[in-house]
C-alpha positions as CSV (number, residue, x, y, z in Angstrom):
1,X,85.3,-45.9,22.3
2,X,82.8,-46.1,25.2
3,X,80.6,-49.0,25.8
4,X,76.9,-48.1,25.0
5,X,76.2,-50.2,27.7
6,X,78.5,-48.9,30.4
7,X,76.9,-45.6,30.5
8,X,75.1,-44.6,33.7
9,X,71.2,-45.2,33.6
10,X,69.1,-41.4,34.2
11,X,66.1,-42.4,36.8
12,X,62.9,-41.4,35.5
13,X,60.8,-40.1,38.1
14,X,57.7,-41.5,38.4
15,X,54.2,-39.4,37.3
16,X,52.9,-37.9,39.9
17,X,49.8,-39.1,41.2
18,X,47.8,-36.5,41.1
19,X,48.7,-35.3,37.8
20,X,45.3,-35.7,36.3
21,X,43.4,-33.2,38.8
22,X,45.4,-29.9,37.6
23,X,43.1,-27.9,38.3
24,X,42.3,-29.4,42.3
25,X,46.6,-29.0,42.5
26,X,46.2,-25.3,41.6
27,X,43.3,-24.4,44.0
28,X,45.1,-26.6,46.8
29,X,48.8,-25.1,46.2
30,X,47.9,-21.6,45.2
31,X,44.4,-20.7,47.3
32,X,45.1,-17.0,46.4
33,X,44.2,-15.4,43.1
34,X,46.8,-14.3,41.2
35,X,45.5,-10.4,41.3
36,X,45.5,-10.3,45.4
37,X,49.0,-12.2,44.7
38,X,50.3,-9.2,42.5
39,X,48.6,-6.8,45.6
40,X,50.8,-8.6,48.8
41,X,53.9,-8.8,46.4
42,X,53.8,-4.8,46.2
43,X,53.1,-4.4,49.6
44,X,56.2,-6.3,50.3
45,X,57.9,-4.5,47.9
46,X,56.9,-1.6,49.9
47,X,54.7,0.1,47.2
48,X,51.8,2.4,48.9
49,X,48.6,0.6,48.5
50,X,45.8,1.9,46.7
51,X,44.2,4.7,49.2
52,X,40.4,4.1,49.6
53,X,39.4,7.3,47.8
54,X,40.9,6.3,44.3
55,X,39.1,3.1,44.7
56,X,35.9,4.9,45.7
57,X,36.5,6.9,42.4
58,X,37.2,4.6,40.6
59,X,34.3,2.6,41.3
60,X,32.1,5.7,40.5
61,X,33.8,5.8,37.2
62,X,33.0,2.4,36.4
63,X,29.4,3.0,38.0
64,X,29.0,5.8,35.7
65,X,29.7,3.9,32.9
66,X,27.8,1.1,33.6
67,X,24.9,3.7,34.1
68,X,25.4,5.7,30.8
69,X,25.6,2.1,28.8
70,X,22.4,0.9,30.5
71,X,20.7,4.6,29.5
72,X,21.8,4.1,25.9
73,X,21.3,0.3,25.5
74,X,17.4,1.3,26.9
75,X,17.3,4.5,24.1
76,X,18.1,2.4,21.7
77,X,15.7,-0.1,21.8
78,X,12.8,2.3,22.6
79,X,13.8,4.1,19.3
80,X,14.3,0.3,17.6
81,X,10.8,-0.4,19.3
82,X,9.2,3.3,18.4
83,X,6.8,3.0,15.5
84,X,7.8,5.7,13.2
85,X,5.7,6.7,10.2
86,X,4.4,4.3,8.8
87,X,2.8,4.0,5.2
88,X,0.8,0.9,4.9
89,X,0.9,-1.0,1.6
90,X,-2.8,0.0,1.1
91,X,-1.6,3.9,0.7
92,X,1.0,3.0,-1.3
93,X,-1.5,1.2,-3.7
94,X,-4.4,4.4,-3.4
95,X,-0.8,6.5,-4.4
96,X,-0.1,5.0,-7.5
97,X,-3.3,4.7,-8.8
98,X,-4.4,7.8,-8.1
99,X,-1.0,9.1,-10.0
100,X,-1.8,6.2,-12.9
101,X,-5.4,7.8,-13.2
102,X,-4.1,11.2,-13.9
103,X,-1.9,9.6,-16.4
104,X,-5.0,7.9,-17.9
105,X,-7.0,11.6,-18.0
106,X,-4.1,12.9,-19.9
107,X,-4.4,10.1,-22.4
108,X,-8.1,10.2,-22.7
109,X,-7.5,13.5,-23.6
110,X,-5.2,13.3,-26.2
111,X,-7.6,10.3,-27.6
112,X,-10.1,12.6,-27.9
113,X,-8.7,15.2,-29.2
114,X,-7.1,13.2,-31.8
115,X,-10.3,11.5,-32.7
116,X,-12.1,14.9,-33.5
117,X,-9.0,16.1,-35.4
118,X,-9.5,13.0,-37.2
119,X,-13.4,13.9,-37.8
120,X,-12.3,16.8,-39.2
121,X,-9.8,15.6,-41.5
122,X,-12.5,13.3,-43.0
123,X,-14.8,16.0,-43.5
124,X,-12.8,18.4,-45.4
125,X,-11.6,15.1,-47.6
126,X,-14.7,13.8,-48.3
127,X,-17.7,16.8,-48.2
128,X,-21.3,16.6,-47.7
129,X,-21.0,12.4,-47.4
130,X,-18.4,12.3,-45.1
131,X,-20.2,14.7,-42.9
132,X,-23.5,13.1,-43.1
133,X,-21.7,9.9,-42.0
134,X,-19.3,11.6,-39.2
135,X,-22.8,12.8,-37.9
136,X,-24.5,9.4,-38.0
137,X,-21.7,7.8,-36.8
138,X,-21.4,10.6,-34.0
139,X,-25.2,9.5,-32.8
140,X,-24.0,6.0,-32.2
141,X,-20.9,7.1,-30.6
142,X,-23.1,8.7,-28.0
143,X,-25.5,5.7,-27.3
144,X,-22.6,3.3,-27.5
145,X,-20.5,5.4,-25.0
146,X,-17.6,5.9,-27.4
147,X,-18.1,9.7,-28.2
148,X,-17.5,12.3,-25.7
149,X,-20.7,14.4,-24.5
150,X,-21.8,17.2,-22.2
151,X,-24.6,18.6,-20.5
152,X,-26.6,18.7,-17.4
153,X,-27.5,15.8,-14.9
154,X,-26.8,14.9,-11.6
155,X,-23.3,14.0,-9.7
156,X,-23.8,11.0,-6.9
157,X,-20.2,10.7,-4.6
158,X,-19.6,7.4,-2.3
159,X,-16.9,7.8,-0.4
160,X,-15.3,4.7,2.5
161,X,-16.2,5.5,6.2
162,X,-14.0,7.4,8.0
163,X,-12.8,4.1,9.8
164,X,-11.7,2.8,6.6
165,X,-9.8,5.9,5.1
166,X,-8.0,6.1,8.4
167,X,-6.6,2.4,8.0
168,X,-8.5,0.7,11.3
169,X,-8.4,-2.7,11.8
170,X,-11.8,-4.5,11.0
171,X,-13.2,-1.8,9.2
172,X,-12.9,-3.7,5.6
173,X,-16.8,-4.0,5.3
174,X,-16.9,0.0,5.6
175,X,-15.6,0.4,2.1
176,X,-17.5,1.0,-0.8
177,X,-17.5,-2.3,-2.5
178,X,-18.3,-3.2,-6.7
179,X,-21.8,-4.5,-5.8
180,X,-23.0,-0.9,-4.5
181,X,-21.7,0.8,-7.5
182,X,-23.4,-1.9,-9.5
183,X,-26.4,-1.3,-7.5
184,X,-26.7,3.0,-7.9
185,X,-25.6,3.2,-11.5
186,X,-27.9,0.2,-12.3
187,X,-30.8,2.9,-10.7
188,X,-29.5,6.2,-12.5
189,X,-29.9,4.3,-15.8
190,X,-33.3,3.2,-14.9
191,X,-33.8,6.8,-13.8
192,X,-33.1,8.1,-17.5
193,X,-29.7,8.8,-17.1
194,X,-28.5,9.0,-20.7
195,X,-24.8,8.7,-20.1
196,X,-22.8,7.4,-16.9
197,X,-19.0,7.8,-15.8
198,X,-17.3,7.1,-12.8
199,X,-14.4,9.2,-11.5
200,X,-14.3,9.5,-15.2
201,X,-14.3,6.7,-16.8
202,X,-17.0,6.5,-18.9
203,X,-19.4,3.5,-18.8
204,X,-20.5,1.3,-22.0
205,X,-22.3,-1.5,-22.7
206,X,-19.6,-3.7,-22.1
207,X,-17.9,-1.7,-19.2
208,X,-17.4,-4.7,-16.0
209,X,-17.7,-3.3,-12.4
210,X,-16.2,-5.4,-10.4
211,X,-13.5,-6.3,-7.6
212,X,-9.5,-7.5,-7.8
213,X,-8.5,-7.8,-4.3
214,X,-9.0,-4.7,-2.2
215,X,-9.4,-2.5,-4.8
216,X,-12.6,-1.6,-7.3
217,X,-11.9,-1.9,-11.0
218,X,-14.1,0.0,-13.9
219,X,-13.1,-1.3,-17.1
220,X,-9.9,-2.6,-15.5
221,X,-9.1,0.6,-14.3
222,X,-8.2,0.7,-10.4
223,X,-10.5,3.4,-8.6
224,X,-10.4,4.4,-4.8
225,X,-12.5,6.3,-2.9
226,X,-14.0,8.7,-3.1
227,X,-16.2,7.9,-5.8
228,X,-17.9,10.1,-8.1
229,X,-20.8,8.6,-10.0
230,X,-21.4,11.6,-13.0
231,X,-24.7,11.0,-15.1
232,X,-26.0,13.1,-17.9
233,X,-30.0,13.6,-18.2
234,X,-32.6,15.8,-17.2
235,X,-31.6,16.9,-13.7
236,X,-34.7,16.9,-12.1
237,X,-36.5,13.9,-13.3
238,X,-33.4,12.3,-12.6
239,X,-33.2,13.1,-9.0
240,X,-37.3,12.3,-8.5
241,X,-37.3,8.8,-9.7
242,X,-33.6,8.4,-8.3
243,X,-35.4,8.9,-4.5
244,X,-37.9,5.9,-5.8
245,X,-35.1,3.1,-6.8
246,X,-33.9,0.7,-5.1
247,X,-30.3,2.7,-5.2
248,X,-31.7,5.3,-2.7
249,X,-32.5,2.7,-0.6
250,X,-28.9,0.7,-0.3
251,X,-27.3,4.0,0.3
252,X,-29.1,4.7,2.8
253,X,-28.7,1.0,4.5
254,X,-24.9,1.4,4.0
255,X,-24.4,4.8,5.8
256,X,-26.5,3.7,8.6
257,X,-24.9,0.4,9.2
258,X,-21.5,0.7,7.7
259,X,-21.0,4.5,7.7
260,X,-20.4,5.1,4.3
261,X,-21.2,8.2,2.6
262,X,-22.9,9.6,-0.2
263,X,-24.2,12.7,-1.9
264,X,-26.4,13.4,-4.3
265,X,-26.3,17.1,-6.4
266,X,-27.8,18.7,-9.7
267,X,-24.9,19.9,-12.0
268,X,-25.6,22.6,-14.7
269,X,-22.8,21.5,-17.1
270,X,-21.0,17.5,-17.2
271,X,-18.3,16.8,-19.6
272,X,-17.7,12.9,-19.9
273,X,-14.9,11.6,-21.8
274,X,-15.4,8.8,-24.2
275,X,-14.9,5.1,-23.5
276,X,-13.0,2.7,-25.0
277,X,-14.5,0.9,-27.6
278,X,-14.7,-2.7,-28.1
279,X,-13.3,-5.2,-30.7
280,X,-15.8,-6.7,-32.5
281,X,-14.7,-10.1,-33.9
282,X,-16.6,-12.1,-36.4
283,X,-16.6,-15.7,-36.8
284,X,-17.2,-16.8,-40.2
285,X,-18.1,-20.7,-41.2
286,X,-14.7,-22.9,-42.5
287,X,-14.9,-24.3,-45.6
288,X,-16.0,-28.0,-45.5
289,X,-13.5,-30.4,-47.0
């Protein structure tokens, strides 16, 4: 059995002193990179070098492809970059209401005709009284706005500058606003108008013109422009006193300064549908304990 100790001791050679500059060691002991390395090793080997015109072709291969990338990286960002058509929230808003105020003519007219085949109904139930009644109760109807009516008058149309219906920046003051529809159907009452709607919806004494953002609201109904301003009455003393309010006037100032447009023409025959009628609630006096 051998003596641990008698075995021969293996030098250790000692760590270089350079070994923590790797990367100086490689640059110093191999200058060359290893690709021009690979090159003089096949030369030696006697392998033909690489004649000049496949390296010219090849470089106009890789020329061309560094060319056709650059032409499609540009094309793509010009397309990226090209505005394409665009539809602004604004004419998706004037969309759907236009296509929710169709919906609301339709029911209008189903209201209506529902409320005269109710009339009817009434009257061959109850006779003479219920007739009497329906007629007295029609005469209110028409005063209060809640009865559908026809006849002649006059048709007044404000419509947004052409600014504003193309979408322009800055051109929000060239849009028909609540307080100029306040101001001309305020002046075709007071020129004897006996019944108002606009783009069909037909006014009452409790029917709010007013604004919700960007858009006009009658009775809570979302209008856009153009708007159509239908008043029943006697055409021509309607038009005459029309000239002397205060309504002539402002549509005249807003054309000139804001370039908003407006007609005014006699119509032989209106139809206005009815309005919607209000809930009347009555308060009555608690009992005192």
């Amino acid at each position: 059995m051998t003596d641990p100790a008698s075995r021969p001791t293996v030098p250790v050679p000692p760590p270089r002193p350079d070994a923590s500059m790797t990367l100086l060691r490689e640059v110093m002991e191999r200058p060359l990179d290893p690709g021009y390395d690979d090159a003089a090793a096949r030369r030696a080997a006697g392998h033909a070098p690489i004649s000049r015109g496949r390296h010219l072709a090849r470089a106009a291969l890789v020329l061309l492809l560094a060319v056709g990338i650059g032409l499609g990286g540009v094309w793509a960002a010009r397309e990226l970059r090209r505005p394409g058509p665009e539809v602004s929230a604004r004419q998706v808003l004037i969309a759907q209401i236009r296509e929710r105020s169709e919906i609301t003519a339709e029911l209008v007219e189903q209201n209506t005709a529902l409320r005269t085949e109710i009339q009817e109904l009434q009257e061959q139930a109850f006779g003479e009284t219920a007739a009497g009644a329906n007629d007295e109760a029609e005469l209110l109807g028409i005063w209060a706005g809640t009865t559908p009516v026809s006849g002649p008058g006059i048709v007044i149309t404000m419509a947004d500058s052409a600014r504003a219906q193309a979408g322009e920046p800055g051109s929000e003051d060239e849009r028909v606003q609540d307080f100029d529809l306040q101001v001309v159907v305020n002046a075709v009452w007071a020129s004897g108008a006996e019944s108002v709607a606009i783009n069909g919806i037909r006014l009452t004494g409790s029917t709010a013109i007013r604004t919700a953002g960007s858009a006009v609201l009658v009775d809570l109904q979302p209008l856009v422009s153009p708007y159509t301003i239908e008043a029943i009455g006697d055409p021509a003393a309607m038009r005459t006193a029309f000239a002397r309010t205060t309504g002539a006037a402002h549509l005249s100032t807003i054309s000139s300064g804001y370039g908003i447009t407006s007609q005014l023409v006699v119509a032989d025959d209106l139809e206005l549908p009815a309005g919607s009628a209000s809930r009347l609630s009555v308060a009555v006096p608690g009992e005192q304990g």
